[in-house]
GUGUDREN-347789 format. One line per 8 residues: number of its first residue (from 1); their letters; for each residue y, x, z of C-alpha. Coordinates in Angstrom, 3 decimals, always signed. Layout:
BEGIN
NUM> a> Y:X:Z ~ ...
//
This chain:
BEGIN
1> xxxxxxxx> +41.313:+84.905:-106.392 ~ +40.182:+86.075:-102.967 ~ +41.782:+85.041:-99.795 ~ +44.017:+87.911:-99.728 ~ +45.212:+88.300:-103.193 ~ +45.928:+84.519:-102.549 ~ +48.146:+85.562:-99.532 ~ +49.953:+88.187:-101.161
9> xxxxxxxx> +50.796:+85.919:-104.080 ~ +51.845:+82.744:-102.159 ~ +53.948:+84.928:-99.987 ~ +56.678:+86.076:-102.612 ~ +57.528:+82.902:-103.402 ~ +59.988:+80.466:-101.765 ~ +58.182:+77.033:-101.920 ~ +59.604:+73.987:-100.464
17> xxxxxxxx> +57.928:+71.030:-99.859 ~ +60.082:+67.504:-100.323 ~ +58.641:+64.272:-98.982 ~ +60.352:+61.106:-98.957 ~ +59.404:+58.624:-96.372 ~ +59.672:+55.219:-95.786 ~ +57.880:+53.272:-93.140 ~ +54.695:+55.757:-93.050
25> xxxxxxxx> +54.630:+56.288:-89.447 ~ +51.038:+56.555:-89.853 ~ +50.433:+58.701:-93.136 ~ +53.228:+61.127:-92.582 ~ +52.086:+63.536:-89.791 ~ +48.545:+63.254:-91.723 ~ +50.151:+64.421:-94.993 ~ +52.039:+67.365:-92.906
33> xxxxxxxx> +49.631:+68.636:-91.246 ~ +47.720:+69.042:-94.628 ~ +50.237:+71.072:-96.617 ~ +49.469:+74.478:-96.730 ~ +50.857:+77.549:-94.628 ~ +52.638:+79.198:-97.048 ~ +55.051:+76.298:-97.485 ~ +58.420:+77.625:-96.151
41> xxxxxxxx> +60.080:+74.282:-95.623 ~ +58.681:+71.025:-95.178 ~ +61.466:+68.215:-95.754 ~ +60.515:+64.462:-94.933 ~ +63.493:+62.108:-96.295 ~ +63.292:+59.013:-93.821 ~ +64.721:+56.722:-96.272 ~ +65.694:+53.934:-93.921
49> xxxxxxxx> +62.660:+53.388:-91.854 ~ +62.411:+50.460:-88.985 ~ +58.987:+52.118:-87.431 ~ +58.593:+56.045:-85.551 ~ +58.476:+57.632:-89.466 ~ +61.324:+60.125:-88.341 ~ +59.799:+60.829:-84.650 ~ +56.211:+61.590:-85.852
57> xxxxxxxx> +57.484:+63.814:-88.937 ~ +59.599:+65.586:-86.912 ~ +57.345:+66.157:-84.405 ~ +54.593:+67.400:-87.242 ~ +57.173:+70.142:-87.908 ~ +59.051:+69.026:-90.591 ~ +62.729:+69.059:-91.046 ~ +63.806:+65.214:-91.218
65> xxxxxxxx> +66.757:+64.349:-93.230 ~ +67.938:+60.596:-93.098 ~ +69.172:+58.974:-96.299 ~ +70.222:+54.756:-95.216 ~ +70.344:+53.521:-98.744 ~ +66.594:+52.551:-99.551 ~ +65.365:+54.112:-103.062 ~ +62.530:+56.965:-104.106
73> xxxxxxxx> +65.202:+58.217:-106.424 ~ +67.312:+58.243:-103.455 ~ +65.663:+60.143:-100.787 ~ +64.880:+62.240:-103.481 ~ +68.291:+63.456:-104.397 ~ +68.930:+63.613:-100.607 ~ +65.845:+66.426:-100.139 ~ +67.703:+68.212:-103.139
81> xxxxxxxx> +71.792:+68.114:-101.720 ~ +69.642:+69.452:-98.539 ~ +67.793:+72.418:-100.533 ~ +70.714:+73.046:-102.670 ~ +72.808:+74.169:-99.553 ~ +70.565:+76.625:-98.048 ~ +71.599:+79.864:-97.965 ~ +68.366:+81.085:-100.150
89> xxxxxxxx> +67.773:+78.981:-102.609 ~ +63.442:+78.112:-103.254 ~ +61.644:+79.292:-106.505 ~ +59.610:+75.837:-106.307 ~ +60.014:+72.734:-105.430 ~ +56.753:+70.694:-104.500 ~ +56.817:+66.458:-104.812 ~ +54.556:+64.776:-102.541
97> xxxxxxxx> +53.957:+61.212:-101.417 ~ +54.345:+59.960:-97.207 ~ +50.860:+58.110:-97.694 ~ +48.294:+60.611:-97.497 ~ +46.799:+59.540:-101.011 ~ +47.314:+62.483:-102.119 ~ +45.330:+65.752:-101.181 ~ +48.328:+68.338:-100.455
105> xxxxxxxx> +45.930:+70.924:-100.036 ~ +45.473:+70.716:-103.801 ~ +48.857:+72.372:-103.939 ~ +47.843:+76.030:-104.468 ~ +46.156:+74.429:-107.634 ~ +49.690:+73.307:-109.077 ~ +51.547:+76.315:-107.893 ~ +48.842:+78.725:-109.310
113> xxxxxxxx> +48.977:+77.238:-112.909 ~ +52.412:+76.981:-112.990 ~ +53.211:+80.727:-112.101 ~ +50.180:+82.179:-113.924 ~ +50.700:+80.170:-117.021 ~ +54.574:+80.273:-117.013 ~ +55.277:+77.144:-116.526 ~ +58.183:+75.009:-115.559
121> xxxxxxxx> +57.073:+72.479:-114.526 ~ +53.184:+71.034:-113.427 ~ +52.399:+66.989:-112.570 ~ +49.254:+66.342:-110.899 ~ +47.310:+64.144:-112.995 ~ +45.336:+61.380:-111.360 ~ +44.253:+59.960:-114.387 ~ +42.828:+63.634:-115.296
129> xxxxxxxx> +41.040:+63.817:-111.350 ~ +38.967:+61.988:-109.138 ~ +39.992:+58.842:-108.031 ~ +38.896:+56.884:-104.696 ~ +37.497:+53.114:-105.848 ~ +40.367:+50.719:-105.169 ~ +42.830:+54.073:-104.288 ~ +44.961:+52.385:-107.812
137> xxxxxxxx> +45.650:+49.159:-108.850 ~ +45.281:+47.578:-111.735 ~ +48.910:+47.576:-112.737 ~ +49.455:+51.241:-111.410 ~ +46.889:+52.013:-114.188 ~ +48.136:+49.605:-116.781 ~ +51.616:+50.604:-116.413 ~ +50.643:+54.695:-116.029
145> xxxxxxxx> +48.666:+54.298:-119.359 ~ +51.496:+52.231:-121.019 ~ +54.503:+54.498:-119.838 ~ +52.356:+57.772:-121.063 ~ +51.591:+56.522:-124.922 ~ +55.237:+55.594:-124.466 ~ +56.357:+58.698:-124.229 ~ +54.227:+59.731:-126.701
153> xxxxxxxx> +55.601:+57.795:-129.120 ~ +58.912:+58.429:-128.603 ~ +59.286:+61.903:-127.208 ~ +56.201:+63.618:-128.073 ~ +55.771:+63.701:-124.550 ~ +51.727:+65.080:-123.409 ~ +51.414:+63.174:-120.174 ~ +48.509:+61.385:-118.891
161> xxxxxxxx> +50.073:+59.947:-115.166 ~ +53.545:+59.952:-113.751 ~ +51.942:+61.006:-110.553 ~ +54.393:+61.607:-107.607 ~ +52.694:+64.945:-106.496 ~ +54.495:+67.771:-109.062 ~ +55.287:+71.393:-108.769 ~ +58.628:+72.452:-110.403
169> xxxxxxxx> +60.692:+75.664:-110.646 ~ +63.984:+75.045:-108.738 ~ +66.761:+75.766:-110.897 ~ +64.673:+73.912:-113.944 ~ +65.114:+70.881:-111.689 ~ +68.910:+71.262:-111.063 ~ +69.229:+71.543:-114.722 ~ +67.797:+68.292:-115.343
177> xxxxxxxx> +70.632:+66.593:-113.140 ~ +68.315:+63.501:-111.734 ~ +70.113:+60.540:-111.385 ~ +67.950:+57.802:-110.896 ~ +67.934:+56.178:-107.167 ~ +64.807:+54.175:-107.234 ~ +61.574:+53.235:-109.271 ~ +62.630:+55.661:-112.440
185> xxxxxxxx> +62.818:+59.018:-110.829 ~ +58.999:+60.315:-112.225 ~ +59.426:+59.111:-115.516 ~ +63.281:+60.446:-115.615 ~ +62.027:+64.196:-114.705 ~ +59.576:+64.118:-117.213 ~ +61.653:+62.609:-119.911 ~ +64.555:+64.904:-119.210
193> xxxxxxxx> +61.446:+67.947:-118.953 ~ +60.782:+67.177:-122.473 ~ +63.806:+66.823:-123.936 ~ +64.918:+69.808:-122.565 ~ +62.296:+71.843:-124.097 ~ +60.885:+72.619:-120.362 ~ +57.509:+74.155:-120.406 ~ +55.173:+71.979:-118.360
201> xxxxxxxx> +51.201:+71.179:-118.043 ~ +49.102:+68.669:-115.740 ~ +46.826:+69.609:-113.237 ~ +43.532:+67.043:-112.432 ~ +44.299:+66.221:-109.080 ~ +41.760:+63.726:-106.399 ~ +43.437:+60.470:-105.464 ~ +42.397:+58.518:-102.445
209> xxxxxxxx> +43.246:+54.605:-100.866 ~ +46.723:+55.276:-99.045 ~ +47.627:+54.094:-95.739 ~ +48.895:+51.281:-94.934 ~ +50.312:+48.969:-98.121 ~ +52.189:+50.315:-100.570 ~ +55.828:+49.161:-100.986 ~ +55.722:+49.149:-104.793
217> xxxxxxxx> +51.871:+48.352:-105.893 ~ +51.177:+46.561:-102.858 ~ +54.000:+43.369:-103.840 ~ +54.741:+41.339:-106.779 ~ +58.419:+42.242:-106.435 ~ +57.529:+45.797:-106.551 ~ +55.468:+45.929:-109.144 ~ +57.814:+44.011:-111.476
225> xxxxxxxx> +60.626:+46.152:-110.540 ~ +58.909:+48.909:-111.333 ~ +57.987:+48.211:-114.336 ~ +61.309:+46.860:-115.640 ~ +62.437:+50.557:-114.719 ~ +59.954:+52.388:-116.405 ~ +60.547:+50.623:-119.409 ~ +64.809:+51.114:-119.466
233> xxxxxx> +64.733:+54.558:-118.414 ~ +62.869:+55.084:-121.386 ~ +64.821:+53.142:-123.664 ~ +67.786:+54.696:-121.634 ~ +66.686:+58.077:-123.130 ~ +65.102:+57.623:-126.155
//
């Protein structure tokens, strides 16, 4: 695709991007400035921060929503209530992470596959890219591998990561109706994408060492509460 059939193409779709945010004062404007241009809204949900996460994303350009009540799921559904309201509505909603461990300039990549093959839904796969040394933890990969032959097993489910960074066609996502406030919002989209007979893919994607520590990875509390979340969303919808 040359640069300006890649123009023309980006620019008749509505693409949002939603990012929620919680003390990554110095990830954020990084991960900003790194999104592409034809993203028509960039939203960063400061879910509760006690650093300058809401100053710096705002002052990379991005609209800054503030949700109090600390949970991915959350901030999530806050970045949603916000795009739901606008007077015109996006074709696609883009995922991404506050800690720069993603690449958002991969984002044409998920967008591309996901119009051109008709898809619903695209996840970027981490386990399917390239992956810094040390970017994932042990139990990130453990519990990534263990979650995906999970759904496997019980849904028939074709996943390889339940990577944050995922393209999705906006009123596919309101149909799912989300509901989970914390560690179970990946696996819940993908769950509910299944069962709903949503046509989705993966997409390799790179991975590199975050900034700064993670909150779930990066602490024995998060890592076990993660974990137990995984595991009862998918009993919750098996």
């Amino acid at each position: 695709m040359t640069v300006e059939s890649e123009q023309d193409f980006f620019s008749e779709l509505q693409i949002d991007v939603l990012i929620p945010a919680f003390n990554e004062e110095n990830a954020v404007g990084k991960v900003i400035a790194a999104i592409p241009s034809f993203a028509r809204n960039i939203v960063v949900v400061n879910n509760n921060s006690n650093d300058n996460t809401r100053k710096v994303a705002s002052e990379a350009g991005a609209i800054v929503l503030d949700e109090p009540q600390k949970g991915y799921g959350k901030a999530c559904l806050k970045g949603m209530e916000y795009l739901n309201d606008l007077e015109t509505a996006p074709d696609i909603v883009v995922f991404l992470d506050a800690d720069y461990s993603d690449y958002p300039e991969e984002m044409h990549q998920l967008i591309q596959v996901l119009v051109a093959g008709n898809y619903d839904m695209v996840i970027g796969s981490r386990a399917r890219g390239n992956k810094e040394k040390g970017s994932m933890t042990f139990p990130q990969v453990f519990g990534n591998w263990l979650a995906t032959w999970l759904m496997r097993r019980m849904f028939s489910a074709e996943f390889t990561d339940l990577g944050p960074f995922r393209a999705i066609r906006w009123n596919e996502l309101k149909q799912l109706e989300m509901q989970d406030q914390d560690y179970g919002w990946t696996i819940e989209m993908q769950i509910k994408a299944v069962k709903l007979g949503l046509r989705y893919t993966e997409v390799p994607v790179n991975y590199r060492q975050r900034i700064g520590v993670s909150k779930v990875s990066g602490t024995i509390h998060g890592v076990v509460g993660a974990g137990y979340k995984i595991l009862w969303t998918l009993w919750k919808y098996r």
